[in-house]
C-alpha positions in Angstrom: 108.5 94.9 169.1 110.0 98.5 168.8 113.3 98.4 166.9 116.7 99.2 168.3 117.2 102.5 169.9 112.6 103.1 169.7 111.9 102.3 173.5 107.9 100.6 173.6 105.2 103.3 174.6 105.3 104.2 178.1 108.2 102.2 178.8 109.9 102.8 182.1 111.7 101.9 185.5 109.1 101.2 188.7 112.4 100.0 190.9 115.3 98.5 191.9 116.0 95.9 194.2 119.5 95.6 195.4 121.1 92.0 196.0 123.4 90.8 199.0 126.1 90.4 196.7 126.3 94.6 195.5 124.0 93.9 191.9 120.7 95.8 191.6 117.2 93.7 189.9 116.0 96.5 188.0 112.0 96.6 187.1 110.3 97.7 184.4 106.4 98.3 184.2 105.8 95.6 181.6 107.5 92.4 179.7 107.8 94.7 176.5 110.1 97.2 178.0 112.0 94.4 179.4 112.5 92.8 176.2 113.5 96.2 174.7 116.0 96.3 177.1 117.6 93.3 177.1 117.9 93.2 172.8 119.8 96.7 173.5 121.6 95.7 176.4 125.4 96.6 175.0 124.0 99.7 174.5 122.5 100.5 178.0 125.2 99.0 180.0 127.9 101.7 177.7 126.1 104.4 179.6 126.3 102.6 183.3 129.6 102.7 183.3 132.5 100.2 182.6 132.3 97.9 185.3 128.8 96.9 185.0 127.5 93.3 183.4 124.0 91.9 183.3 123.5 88.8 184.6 121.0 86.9 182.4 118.5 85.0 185.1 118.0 81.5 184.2 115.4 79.1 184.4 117.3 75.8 186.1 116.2 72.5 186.5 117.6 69.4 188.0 117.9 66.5 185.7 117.7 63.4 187.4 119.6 60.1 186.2 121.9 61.7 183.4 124.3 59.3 181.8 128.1 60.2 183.2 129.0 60.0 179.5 127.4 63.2 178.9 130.6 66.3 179.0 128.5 69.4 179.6 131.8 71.1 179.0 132.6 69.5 175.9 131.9 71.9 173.4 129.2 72.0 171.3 127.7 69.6 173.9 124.8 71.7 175.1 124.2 72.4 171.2 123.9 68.6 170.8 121.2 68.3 173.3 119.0 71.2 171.9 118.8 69.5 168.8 118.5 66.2 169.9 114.9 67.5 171.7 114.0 70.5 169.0 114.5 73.2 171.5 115.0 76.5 170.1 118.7 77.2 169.3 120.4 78.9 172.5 117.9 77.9 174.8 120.2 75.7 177.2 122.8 78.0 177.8 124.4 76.1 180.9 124.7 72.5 182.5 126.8 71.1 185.7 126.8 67.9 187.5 125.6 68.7 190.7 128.0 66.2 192.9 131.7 67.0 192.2 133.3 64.0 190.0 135.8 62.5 191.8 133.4 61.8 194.7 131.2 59.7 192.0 131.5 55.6 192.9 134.0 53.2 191.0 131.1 52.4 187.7 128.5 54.9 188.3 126.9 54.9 185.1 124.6 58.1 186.2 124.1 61.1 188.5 122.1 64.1 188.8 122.9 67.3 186.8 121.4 70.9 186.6 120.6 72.3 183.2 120.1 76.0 183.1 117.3 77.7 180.4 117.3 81.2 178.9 113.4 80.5 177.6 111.1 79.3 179.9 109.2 77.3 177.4 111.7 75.2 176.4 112.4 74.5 180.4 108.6 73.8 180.8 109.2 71.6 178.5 111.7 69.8 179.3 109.9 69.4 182.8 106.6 67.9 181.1 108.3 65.4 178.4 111.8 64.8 180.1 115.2 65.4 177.3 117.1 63.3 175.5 120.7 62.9 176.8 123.7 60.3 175.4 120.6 58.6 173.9 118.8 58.2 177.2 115.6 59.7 178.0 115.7 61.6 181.5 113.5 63.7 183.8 113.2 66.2 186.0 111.9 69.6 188.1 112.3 72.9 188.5 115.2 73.9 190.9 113.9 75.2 194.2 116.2 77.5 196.2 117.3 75.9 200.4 118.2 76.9 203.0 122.0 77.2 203.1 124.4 75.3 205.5 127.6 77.2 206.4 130.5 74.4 205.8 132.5 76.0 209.2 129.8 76.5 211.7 127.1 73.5 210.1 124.3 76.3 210.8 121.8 75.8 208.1 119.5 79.0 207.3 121.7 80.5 209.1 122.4 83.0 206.1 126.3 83.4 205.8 129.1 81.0 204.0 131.8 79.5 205.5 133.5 83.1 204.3 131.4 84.7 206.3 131.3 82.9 209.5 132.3 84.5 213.0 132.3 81.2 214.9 135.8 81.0 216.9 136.1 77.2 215.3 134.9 74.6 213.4 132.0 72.4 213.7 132.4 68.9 211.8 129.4 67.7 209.7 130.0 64.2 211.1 130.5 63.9 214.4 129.6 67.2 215.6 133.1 67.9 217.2 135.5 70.7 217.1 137.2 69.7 213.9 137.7 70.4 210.6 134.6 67.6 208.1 137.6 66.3 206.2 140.1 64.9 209.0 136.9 63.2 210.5 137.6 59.1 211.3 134.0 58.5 212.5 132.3 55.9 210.6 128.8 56.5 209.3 127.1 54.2 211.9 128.5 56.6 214.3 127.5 59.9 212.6 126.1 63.2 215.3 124.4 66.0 213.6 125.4 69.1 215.3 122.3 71.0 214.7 119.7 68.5 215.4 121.8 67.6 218.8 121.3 71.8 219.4 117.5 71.4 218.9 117.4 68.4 221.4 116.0 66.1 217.7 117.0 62.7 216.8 121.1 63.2 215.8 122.6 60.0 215.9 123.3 58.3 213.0 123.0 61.0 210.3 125.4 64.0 209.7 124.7 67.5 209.4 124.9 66.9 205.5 122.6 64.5 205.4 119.1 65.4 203.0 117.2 63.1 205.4 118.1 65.3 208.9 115.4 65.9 210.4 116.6 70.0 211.2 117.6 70.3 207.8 114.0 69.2 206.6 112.2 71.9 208.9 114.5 74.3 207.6 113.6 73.1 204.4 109.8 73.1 204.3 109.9 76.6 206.0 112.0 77.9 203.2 109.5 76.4 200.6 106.3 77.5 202.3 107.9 81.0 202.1 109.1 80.4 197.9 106.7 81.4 195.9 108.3 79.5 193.2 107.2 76.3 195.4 103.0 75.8 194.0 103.8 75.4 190.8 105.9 72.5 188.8 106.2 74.7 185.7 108.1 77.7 185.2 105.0 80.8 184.8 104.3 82.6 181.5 101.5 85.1 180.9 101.4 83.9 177.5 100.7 80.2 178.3 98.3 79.3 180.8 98.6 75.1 180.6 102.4 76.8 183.1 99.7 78.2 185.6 99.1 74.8 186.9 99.7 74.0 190.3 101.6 70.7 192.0 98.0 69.8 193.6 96.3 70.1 189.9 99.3 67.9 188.8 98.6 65.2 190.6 101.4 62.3 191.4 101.0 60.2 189.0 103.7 58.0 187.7 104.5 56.5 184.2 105.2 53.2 184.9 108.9 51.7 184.0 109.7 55.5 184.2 111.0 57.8 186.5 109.7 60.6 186.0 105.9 62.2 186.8 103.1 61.8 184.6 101.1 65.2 184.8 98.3 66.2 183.7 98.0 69.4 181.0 96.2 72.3 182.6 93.5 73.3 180.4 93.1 76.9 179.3 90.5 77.2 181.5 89.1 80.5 183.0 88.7 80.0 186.5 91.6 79.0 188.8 94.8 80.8 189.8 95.9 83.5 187.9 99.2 84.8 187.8 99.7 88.2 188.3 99.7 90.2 185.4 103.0 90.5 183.2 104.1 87.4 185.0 106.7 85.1 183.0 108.4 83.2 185.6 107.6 81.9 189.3 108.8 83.9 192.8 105.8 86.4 192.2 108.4 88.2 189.9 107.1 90.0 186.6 108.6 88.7 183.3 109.8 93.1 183.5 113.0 92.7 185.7 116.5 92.6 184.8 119.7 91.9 187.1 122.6 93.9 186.6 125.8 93.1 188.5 128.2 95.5 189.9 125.5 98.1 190.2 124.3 100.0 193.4 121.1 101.9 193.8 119.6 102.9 196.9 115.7 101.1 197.1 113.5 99.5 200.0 113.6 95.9 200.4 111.1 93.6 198.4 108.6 92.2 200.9 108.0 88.5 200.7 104.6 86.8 200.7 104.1 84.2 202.8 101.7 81.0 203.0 102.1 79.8 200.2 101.1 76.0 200.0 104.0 73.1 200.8 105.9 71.3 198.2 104.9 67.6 197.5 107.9 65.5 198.5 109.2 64.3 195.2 110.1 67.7 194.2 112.2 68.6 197.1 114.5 65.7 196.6 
């Protein structure tokens, strides 16, 4: 790798894509220059101007089953977990419980968190052989973006935040009825879903909230057949083709007295899907892009693929 300040040979910008919330995705023409860029970062952002910060992009994964004894703010907790499973030192740089703690049940020994990678390997990883945690062994998969419901309006895919919204008033996620979720005396046997009531489904007994709605799943495997994150369990890296596997190469096999997957290595093999050259990680992305937030650059909007095959069900829950 070229040292500080010695860009790599031919090294250069191919485009920038600018995010909803004002930062700009910039892309290099291969993983070196991206590299480059990133170890001289301090440097670069000196001569964007004060206001601009890059935003390292993370390779998360929900954990499933983590003991509530684990602090991922403690400090020096996420330290503790590296070494516990040999990951390279500042690999998990972030970790949050995914349901807020004070709607956990009295004794709930444990929940569901999301752990957030800077290397990819070490995520695979983790994915194939589960982590260690408070002395329990857990799995998990790789986090998949959905569709968004709007806390005023209930609309889910709708693509605004309760913020956002434009509806005259509110929609509750129980019942369905012109009030605010939280002042809402319906019991669960009596739950409407708003959306599912608008699209003439099933609504009774489920609220718009509910995982199991039967709108929220549509919206759901439309978003995942359009991800093109969603074929492949493993986080991609050109460098290591046993990530190019695919859920249906997997398989769905389970360990028994466990609770998470057995897979099955994918073979450095030389037929079957490729990823596209330069590729590190999933979305069709090259491992040569960088987000910077607070920056604005006028550029055409990326074009998504679409078709891509539908998740198996255990990794959309």
């Amino acid at each position: 790798m070229p040292s500080a300040g010695t860009a790599p040979p031919g090294a250069k910008f191919v485009g920038v894509q600018i995010l909803r919330g004002g930062g700009a995705l910039l892309h290099l023409n291969d993983e070196a220059a991206a590299r480059w860029l990133k170890a001289n970062m301090g440097d670069f952002l000196t001569r964007m101007g004060g206001t601009t910060v890059y935003k390292e992009r993370l390779c998360n994964m929900v954990m499933r089953f983590v003991p509530v004894s684990f602090d991922p703010d403690a400090e020096g907790a996420l330290g503790v977990v590296g070494g516990d499973n040999n990951l390279p030192e500042g690999a998990l740089v972030k970790a949050r419980w995914i349901k807020p703690l004070e709607r956990r049940k009295p004794g709930q020994r444990v929940a569901h968190a999301v752990l957030g990678f800077s290397d990819p390997g070490a995520a695979n990883r983790a994915i194939r052989d589960g982590l260690w945690i408070d002395s329990s062994r857990v799995y998990g998969h790789k986090l998949l973006s959905e569709p968004m419901r709007c806390l005023k309006c209930q609309r889910i895919g709708a693509g605004h935040i309760a913020a956002d919204c434009t509806s005259g008033w509110e929609v509750c996620a129980r019942c369905g009825e012109d009030h605010r979720t939280s002042t809402c005396t319906v019991t669960d046997d009596k739950r409407v879903c708003a959306n599912c009531k608008a699209a003439n489904l099933d609504h009774e007994g489920h609220g718009a909230a509910d995982r199991l709605c039967p709108f929220f799943k549509d919206k759901l495997h439309y978003s995942l057949n359009r991800n093109l994150d969603a074929p492949y369990p493993y986080f991609l890296m050109s460098e290591d083709p046993s990530s190019w596997v695919t859920n249906e190469e997997s398989g769905e096999a389970y360990v028994p007295n466990a609770s998470a997957p057995a897979r099955k290595a994918a073979s450095q093999r030389d037929t079957g899907p490729k990823p596209v050259s330069g590729t590190t990680r999933g979305s069709g992305r090259s491992g040569a892009e960088l987000l910077l937030a607070g920056s604005a650059v006028p550029c055409e909007e990326e074009k998504r693929v679409e078709g891509a095959p539908p998740r198996r069900p255990w990794m959309c829950i």
